[in-house]
C-alpha positions, 0 to 999 in steps of 0.5 A: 618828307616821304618816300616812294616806292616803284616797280620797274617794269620793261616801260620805265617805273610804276608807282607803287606807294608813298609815305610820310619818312616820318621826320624832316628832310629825308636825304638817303635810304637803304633797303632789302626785299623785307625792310627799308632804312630811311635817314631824316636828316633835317630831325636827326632820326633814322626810320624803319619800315617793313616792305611787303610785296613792294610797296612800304608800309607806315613807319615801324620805327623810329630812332630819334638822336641827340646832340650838337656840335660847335658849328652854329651855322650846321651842328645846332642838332642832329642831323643824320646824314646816312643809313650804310647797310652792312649785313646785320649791321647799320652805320648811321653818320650824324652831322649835327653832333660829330658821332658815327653810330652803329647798330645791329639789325635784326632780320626784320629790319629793327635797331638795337637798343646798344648803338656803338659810337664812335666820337669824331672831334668837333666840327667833323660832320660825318657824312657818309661811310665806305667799307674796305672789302676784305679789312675790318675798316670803315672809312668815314669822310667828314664834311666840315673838317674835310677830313677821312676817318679810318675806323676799326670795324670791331672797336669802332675806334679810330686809327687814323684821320687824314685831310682831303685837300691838298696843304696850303689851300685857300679856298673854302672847301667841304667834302661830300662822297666818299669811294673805296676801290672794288680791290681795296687800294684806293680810297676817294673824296670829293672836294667841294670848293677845291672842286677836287678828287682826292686818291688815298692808296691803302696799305695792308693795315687798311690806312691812308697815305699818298694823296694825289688830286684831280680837278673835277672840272665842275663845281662842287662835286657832290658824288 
């Protein structure tokens, strides 16, 4: 449950400090020069915490969510999964309890109060979010239901969900990363149990067609 900071220098890494992420399991982190977002997701909860020249400094503060879903075996709480950092925005995917949140930042890092959510339906697992890089889309894959959602970014109302395997699959399967081509035509996701990339071509609207697969030549392909 910590977080470190480092400095890199011509010989490798320095250590600069460390600190307690303040909750459980800290899986992925955002950061600028003045702040850092850290997701805890074994407590469900995103920490915020000022940099100053380099290193981090105790925890600022802390958003703790609530909720669970029908999977007993994954969804028996919270569990935040990612801290996405998009200008003045963060896209926080919550596992525990199939809710995409969005917040404003402020220019010291702090969340707003008002988190937009976006209700995925049950046993989703949102786990990571991708952007197109000139359509107002978000792309949410899920790793419960191996599914990608296709979400407004103003609305944050979902337009489109579409699954990541290929039809007549028989092999238990999750999905874990999710892609968006620099052009914005393509979308991938990665199949673990499938053990597979899927390809989605975008069209103008910013939604998924065309699935193709390709074998990843290793098990369980986590990025």
């Amino acid at each position: 449950g910590n977080v470190s900071a480092f400095r890199v220098t011509n010989d490798g890494l320095e250590f600069l400090n460390q600190v307690l992420s303040a909750g459980a399991y800290p899986c992925h982190l955002s950061a600028t020069r003045d702040y850092l977002l850290v997701a805890n997701y074994g407590t469900g909860s995103v920490a915020t915490f000022n940099i100053t020249n380099g290193e981090i400094e105790t925890c600022n503060q802390l958003c703790q969510f609530e909720g669970d879903g029908p999977n007993q075996d994954r969804q028996t709480g919270p569990h935040s999964h990612q801290v996405f950092l998009d200008k003045n925005y963060i896209y926080v995917p919550d596992l525990g309890s199939d809710i995409l949140y969005r917040y404003e930042l402020s220019a010291r890092g702090r969340l707003g109060d008002s988190p937009l959510r976006t209700q995925l339906p049950p046993s989703s697992g949102p786990r990571h979010v991708d952007l197109h890089p000139t359509l107002p889309i978000v792309y949410l894959i899920n790793e419960l239901s191996s599914t990608i959602a296709v979400i407004d970014r103003h609305s944050m109302e979902i337009q489109q969900i579409v699954s990541t395997l290929p039809e007549n699959i028989n092999t238990v399967s999750t999905t874990a990363e999710i892609a968006v081509s620099a052009d914005g035509a393509h979308v991938y996701g990665s199949n673990r149990g499938d053990d597979s990339i899927v390809t989605f071509a975008v069209d103008q609207m910013g939604l998924l067609l065309n699935p193709s697969f390709t074998k990843t030549g290793g098990a369980c392909p986590r990025h």
